[in-house]
C-alpha positions as CSV (number, residue, x, y, z in Angstrom):
1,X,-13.0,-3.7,23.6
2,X,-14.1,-1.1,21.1
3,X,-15.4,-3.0,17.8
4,X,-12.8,-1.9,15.4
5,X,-10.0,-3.4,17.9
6,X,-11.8,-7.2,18.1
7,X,-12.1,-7.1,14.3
8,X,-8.2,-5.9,13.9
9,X,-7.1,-8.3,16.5
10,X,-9.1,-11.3,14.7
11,X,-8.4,-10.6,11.7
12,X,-4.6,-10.1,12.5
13,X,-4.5,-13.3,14.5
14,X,-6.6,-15.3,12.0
15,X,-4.1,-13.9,9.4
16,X,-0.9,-15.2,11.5
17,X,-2.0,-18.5,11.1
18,X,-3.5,-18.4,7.2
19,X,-0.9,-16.2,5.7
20,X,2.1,-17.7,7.8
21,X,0.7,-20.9,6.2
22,X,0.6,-20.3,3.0
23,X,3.9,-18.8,3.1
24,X,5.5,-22.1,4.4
25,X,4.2,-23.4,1.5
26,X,6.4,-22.3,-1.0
27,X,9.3,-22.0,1.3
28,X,9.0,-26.3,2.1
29,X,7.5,-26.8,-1.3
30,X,11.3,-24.8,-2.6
31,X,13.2,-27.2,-0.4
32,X,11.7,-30.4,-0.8
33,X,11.9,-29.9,-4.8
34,X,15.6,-28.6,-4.7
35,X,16.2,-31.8,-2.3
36,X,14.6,-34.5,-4.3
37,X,14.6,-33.2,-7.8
38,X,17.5,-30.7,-8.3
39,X,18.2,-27.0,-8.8
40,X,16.7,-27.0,-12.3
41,X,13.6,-28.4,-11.5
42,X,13.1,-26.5,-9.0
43,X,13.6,-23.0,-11.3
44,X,11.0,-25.5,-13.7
45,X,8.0,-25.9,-11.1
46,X,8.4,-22.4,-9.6
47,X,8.0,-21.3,-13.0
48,X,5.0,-22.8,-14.0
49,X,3.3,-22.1,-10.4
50,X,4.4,-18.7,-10.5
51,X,2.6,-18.5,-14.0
52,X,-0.2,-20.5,-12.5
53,X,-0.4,-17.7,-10.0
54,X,-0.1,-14.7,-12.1
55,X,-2.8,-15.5,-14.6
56,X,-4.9,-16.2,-10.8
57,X,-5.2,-12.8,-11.1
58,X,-7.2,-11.8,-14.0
59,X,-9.9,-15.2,-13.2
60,X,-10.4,-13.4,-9.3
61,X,-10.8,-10.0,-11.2
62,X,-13.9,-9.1,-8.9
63,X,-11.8,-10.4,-5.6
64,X,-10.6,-7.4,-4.7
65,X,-13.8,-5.4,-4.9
66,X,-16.0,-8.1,-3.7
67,X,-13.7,-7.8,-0.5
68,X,-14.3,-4.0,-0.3
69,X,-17.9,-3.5,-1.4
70,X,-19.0,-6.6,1.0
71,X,-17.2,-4.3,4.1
72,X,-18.8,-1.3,2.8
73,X,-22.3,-3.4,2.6
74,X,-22.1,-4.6,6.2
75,X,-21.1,-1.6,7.1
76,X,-24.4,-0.1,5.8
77,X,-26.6,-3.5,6.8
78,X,-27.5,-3.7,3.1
79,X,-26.9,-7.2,3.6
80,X,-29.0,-8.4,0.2
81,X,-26.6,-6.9,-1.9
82,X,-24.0,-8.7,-0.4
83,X,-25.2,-12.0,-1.6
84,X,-26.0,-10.1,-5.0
85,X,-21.6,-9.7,-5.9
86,X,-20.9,-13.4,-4.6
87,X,-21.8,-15.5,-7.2
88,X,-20.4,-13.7,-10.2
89,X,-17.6,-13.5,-8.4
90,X,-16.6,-16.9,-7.3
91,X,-17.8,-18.2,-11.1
92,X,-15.1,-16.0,-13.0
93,X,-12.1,-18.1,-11.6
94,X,-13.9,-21.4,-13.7
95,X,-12.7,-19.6,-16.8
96,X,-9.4,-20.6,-16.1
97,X,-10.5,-24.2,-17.3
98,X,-10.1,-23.0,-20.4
99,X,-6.5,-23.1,-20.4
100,X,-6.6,-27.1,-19.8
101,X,-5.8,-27.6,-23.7
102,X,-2.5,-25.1,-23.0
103,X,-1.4,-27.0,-20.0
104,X,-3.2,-29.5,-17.8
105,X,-1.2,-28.2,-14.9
106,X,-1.1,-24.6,-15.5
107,X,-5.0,-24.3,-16.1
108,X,-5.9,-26.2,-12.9
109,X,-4.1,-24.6,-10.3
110,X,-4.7,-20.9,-12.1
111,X,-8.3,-21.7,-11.3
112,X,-7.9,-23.4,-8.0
113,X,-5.5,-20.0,-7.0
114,X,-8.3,-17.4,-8.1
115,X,-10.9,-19.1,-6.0
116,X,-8.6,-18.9,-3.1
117,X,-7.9,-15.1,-3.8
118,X,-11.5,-15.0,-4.2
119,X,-12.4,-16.7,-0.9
120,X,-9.8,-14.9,1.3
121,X,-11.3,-11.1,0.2
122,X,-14.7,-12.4,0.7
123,X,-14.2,-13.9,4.4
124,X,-12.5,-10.5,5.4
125,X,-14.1,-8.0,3.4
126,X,-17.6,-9.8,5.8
127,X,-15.2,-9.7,8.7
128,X,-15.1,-13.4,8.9
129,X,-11.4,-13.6,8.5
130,X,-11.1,-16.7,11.3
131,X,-13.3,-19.0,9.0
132,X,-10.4,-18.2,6.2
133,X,-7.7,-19.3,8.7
134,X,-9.6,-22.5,9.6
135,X,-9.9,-23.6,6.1
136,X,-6.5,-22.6,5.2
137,X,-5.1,-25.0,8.4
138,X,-7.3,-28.0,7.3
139,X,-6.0,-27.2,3.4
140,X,-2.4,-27.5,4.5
141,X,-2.5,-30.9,5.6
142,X,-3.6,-32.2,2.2
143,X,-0.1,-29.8,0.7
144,X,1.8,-32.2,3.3
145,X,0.2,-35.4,2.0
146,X,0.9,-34.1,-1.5
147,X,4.9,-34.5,-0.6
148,X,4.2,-38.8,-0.5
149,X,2.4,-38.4,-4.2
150,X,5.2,-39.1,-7.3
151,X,4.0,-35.5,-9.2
152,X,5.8,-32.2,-8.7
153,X,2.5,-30.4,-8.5
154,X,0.5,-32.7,-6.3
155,X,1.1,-30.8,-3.0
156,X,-0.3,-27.7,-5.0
157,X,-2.8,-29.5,-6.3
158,X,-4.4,-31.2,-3.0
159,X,-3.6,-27.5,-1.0
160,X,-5.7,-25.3,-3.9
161,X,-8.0,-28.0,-3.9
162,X,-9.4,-28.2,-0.7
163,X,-9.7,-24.6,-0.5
164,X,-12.0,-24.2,-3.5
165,X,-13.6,-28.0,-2.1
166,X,-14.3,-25.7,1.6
167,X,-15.6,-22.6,-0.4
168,X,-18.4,-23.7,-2.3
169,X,-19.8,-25.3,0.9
170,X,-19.0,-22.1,2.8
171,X,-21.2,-19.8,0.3
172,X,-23.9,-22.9,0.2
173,X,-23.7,-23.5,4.0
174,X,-24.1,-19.8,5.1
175,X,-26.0,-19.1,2.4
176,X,-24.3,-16.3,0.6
177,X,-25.6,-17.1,-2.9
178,X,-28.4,-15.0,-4.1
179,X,-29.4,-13.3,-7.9
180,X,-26.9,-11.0,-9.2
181,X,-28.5,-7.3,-9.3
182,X,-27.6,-4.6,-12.0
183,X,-26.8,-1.9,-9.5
184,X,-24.1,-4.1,-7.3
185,X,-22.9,-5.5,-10.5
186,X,-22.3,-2.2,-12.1
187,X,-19.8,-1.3,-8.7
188,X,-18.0,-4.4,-9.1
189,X,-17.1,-3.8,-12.8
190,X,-16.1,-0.1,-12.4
191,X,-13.8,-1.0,-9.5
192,X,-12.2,-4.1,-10.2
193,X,-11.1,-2.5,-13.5
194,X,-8.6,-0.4,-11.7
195,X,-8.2,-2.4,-9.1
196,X,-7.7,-5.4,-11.0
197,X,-4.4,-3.6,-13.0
198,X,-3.1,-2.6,-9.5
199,X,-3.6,-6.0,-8.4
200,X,-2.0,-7.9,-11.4
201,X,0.8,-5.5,-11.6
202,X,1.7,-6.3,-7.3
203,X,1.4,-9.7,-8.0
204,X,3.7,-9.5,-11.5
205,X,6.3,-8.0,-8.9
206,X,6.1,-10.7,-6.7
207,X,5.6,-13.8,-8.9
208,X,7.0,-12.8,-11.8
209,X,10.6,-13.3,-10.9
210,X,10.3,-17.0,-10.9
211,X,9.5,-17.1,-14.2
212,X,11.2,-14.2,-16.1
213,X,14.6,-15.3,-14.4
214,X,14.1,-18.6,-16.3
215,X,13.1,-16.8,-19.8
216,X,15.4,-14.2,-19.6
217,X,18.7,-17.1,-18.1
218,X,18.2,-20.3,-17.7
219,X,16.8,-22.6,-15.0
220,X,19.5,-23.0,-12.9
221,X,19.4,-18.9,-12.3
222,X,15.4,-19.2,-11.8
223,X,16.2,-22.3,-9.2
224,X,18.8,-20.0,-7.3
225,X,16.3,-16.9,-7.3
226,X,13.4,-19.2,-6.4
227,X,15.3,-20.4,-3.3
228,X,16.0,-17.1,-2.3
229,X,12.9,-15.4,-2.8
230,X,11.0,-18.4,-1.3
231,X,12.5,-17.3,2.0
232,X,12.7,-13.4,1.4
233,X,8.8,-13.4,0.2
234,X,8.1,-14.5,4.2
235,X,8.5,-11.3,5.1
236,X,6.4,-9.8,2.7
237,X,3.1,-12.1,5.0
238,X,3.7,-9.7,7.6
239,X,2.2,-6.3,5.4
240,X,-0.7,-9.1,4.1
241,X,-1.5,-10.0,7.8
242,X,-1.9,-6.6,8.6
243,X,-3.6,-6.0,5.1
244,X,-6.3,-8.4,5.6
245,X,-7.0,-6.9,8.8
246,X,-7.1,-2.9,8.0
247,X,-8.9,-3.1,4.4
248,X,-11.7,-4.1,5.4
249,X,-11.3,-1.3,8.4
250,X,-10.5,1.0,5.6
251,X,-13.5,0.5,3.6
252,X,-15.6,0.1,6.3
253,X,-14.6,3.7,7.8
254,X,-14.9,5.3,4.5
255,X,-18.3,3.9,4.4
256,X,-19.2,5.6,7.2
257,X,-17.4,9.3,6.4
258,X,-14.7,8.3,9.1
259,X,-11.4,9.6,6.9
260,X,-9.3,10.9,9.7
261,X,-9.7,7.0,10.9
262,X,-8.3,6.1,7.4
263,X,-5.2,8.5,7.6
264,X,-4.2,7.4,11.3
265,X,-4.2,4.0,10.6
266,X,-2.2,4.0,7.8
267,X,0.8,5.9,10.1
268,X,0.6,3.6,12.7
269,X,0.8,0.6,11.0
270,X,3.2,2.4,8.4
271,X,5.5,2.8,11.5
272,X,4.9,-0.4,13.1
273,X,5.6,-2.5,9.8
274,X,9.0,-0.4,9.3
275,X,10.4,-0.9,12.5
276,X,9.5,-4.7,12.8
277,X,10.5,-5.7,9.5
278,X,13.7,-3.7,9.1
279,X,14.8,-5.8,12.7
280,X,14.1,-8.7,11.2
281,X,16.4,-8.0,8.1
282,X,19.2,-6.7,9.9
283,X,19.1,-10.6,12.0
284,X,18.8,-12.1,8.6
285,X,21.2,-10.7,7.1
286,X,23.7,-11.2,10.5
287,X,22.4,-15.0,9.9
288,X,20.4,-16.2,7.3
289,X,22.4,-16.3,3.9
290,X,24.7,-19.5,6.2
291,X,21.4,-20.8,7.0
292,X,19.5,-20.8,3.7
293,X,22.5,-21.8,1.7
294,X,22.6,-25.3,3.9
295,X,18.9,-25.5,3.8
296,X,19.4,-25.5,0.3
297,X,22.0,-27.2,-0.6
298,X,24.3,-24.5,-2.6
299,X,25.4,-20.8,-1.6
300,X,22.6,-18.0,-2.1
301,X,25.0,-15.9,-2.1
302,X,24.7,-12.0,-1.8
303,X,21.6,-11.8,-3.9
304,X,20.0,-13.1,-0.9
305,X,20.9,-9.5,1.2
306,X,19.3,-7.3,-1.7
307,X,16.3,-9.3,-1.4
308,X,15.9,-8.5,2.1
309,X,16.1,-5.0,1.3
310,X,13.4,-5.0,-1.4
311,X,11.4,-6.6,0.8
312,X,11.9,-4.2,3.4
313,X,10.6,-1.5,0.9
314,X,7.3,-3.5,-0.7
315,X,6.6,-3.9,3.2
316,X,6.9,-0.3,4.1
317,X,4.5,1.2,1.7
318,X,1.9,-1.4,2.2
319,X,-0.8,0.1,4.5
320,X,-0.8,3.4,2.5
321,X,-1.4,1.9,-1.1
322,X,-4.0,-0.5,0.4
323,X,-5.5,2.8,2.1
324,X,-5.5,4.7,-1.7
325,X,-7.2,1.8,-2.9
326,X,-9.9,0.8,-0.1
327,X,-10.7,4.5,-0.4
328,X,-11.7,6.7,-3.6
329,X,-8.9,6.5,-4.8
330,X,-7.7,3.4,-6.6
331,X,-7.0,5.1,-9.6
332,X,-3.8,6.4,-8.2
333,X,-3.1,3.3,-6.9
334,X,-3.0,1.2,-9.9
335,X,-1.2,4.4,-11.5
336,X,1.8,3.9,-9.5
337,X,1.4,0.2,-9.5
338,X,1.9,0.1,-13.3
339,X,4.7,2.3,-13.6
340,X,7.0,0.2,-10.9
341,X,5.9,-2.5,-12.5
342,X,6.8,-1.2,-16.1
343,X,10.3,0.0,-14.7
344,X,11.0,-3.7,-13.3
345,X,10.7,-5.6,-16.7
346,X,12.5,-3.0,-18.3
347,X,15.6,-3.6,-16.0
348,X,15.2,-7.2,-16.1
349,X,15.9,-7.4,-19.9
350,X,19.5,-5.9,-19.2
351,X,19.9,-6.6,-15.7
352,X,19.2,-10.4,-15.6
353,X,21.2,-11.4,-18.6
354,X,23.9,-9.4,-17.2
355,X,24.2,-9.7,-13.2
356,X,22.2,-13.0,-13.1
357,X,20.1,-13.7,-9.6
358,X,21.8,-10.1,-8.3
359,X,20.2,-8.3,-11.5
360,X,16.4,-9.8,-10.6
361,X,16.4,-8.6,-7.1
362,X,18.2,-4.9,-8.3
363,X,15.3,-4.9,-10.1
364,X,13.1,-5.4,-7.4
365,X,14.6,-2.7,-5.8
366,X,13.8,0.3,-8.3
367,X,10.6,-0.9,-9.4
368,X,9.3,-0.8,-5.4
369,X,11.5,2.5,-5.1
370,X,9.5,4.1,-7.6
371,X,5.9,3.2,-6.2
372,X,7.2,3.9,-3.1
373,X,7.7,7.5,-4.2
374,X,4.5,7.5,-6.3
375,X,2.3,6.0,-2.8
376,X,4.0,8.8,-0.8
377,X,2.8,11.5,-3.1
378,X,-0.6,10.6,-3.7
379,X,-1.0,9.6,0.1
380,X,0.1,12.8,1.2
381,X,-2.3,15.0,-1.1
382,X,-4.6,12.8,-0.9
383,X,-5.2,11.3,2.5
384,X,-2.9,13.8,4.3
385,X,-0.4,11.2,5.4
386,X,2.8,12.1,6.1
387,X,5.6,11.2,3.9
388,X,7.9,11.1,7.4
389,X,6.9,7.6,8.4
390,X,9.0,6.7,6.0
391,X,12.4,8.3,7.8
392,X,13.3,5.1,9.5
393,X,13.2,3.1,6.4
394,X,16.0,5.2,4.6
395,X,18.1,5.0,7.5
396,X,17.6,1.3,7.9
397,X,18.6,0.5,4.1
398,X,21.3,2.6,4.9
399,X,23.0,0.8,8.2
400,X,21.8,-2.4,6.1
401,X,24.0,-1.5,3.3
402,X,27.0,-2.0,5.5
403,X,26.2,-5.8,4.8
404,X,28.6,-5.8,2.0
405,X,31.5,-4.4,3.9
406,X,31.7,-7.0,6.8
407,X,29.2,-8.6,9.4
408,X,31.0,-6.5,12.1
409,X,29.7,-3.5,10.3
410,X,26.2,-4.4,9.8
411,X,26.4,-5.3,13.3
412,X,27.3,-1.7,14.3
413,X,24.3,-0.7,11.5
414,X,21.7,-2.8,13.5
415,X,23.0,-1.0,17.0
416,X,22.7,2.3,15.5
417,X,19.1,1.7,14.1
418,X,18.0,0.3,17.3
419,X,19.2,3.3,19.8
420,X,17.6,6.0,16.9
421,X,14.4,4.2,17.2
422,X,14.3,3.6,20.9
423,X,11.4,5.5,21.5
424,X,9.2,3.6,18.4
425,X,10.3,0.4,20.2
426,X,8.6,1.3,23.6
427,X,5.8,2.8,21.3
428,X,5.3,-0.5,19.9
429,X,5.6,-2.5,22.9
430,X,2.6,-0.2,24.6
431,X,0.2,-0.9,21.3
432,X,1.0,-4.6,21.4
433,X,-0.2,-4.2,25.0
434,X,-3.0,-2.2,24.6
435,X,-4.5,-5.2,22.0
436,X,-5.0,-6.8,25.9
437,X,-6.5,-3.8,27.1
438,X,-10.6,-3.4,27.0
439,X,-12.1,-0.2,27.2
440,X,-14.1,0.9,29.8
């Protein structure tokens, strides 16, 4: 098995169990809060995390990079300089400590986050990506015991805390600490400051309706969109999974001059990603708004089905953005980042107050429209990908849409979609298989 396929299928496999993980736990941590503590506490605590979580991103403002550089670095075997972009990196998120006087809660697990979005580019930007999964299954049992501790935030707490707990003993273990030099330091800084806007403006898009619904409504509307999201945001870990496996391929490529190898990838897993997840929407939308709504507790109602959808279009233009940005050119990237981002809160201010839990997720839906387009452009003049990957997709929203007529249509939809993409299916049946195969 050729090199680049052990490190996709470890990575990918280490990333089922990490990222499926740490999905589940805002998905149980949703449910057991709405169980025990009500709808409105549960819009409360999202909030707050989701804060917690956004202002993660400026404290792990050398993650991204660190992930990228350390693939390009073992790429090279400049190993030295490796160790040189650690330290500063995993220091930054200790500046979150700072916001203790603000809120004890919101300051603690802001810094606890950015080490863990610190760790998990390290581990696969060095192709380690199994060590991350390890620690990420030994950090979940502490979130479990945190649900027999009286304190909303205590499974947070224990979960963040064990990662950061298993990092520094990773770095000191494997010795990955060494003297930060001028030269590596000079990379990180130039990168991670376009990186780091494309990287806050993803994450705005993904925690930021936890905690605007509640600003812009009231907590009973942030409870209802936290439920939903909670569940919808799983499907978002399948792009990451794949992300976390390819990036570091990405990078390490482009450090070795390999750019068709960038441009294929991207269509392949472009295609893969479209045809798995928009299956999995059509069979949540047949099934899961009944399902989620007793999981719950109260209706989800048909918020729920436009959620899916925005999903489905966040997912879909995953591996080329990550490919503009592992590459040269994150500039465009973060470009198209911002202005979806941008669109979004506008909407929100009229759509929230006005359509309520349906207004967030409309919103949703143009902002990740609009990069979308933008990622299609730039990918196409940039990294010659073509824009026609992203043919099933259009077609799948629009079967989907039949959601709001009856099941019975959306069950027609989901036939249609399924007989047009026959081929794709067998396609993707043969590369699942060929993960098994080894080359001779």
């Amino acid at each position: 098995m050729s090199y680049e396929r052990r490190i996709l299928l470890r990575h990918s496999t280490a990333s089922v169990v990490a990222l499926a993980l740490t999905g589940l736990t805002r998905f149980l941590y949703s449910v057991f809060v709405s169980r025990r503590f009500g709808i409105e506490a549960l819009g409360a605590a999202n909030s707050l995390i989701s804060q917690a979580f956004f202002l993660a991103i400026p404290l792990s403002f050398f993650a991204v990079a660190l992930g990228k550089y350390s693939s390009e670095f073992l790429g090279s075997g400049k190993t030295d300089s490796i160790r040189s972009i650690t330290l500063p990196s995993f220091l930054l998120p200790l500046a979150g400590l700072l916001l203790l006087p603000l809120n004890l809660y919101l300051g603690i697990l802001a810094t606890l986050r950015g080490i863990q979005l610190t760790l998990r580019n390290f581990l696969y930007g060095i192709h380690r990506g199994e060590h991350y999964a390890y620690i990420i299954t030994l950090s979940f049992v502490g979130f479990l015991v945190g649900f027999l501790i009286p304190n909303v935030f205590a499974p947070y707490l224990l979960f963040l805390g064990l990662i950061a707990v298993f990092s520094a003993a990773y770095l000191v273990r494997f010795d990955f600490v060494g003297k930060p030099r001028t030269s590596e330091m000079g990379l990180l800084i130039s990168y991670s400051a376009f990186a780091f806007l494309g990287t806050l403006s993803g994450v705005f898009l993904i925690q930021g309706p936890y905690f605007i619904s509640e600003y812009l409504s009231n907590p009973e509307v942030a409870g209802i969109v936290s439920a939903i999201l909670s569940a919808a945001f799983l499907l978002t870990y399948l792009p990451q999974v794949l992300q976390s496996a390819i990036m570091p391929l990405f990078s390490y490529k482009y450090g070795r001059n390999e750019s068709d190898y960038v441009k294929l990838l991207a269509e392949k897993t472009t295609a893969l990603l479209i045809l798995v997840t928009s299956v999995a929407v059509f069979v949540l939308m047949l099934l899961g708004r009944e399902v989620l709504s007793a999981i719950f507790g109260f209706d989800v109602g048909p918020a729920f089905y436009l959620a899916l959808m925005a999903m489905e279009i966040y997912i879909a233009y995953n591996p080329s953005i990550v490919a503009l940005n592992s590459t040269a050119y994150v500039k465009r990237g973060t470009l198209v980042a911002l202005l979806g981002a941008f669109a979004v809160l506008l909407s929100w201010f009229y759509l929230i107050p006005a359509f309520e839990a349906i207004g967030v997720m409309a919103g949703l839906i143009l902002g990740y429209g609009l990069i979308l387009t933008g990622v299609a452009h730039y990918a196409r003049a940039l990294l010659d990908i073509s824009p026609r990957i992203y043919v099933p997709l259009a077609l799948a929203l629009l079967l989907q849409s039949l959601v709001f007529l009856s099941k019975y249509a959306l069950l027609g939809g989901f036939l249609l979609f399924l007989a047009y993409n026959r081929r794709e299916i067998m396609d993707g049946i043969g590369l699942v298989k060929s993960f098994r195969g080894r080359e001779s």
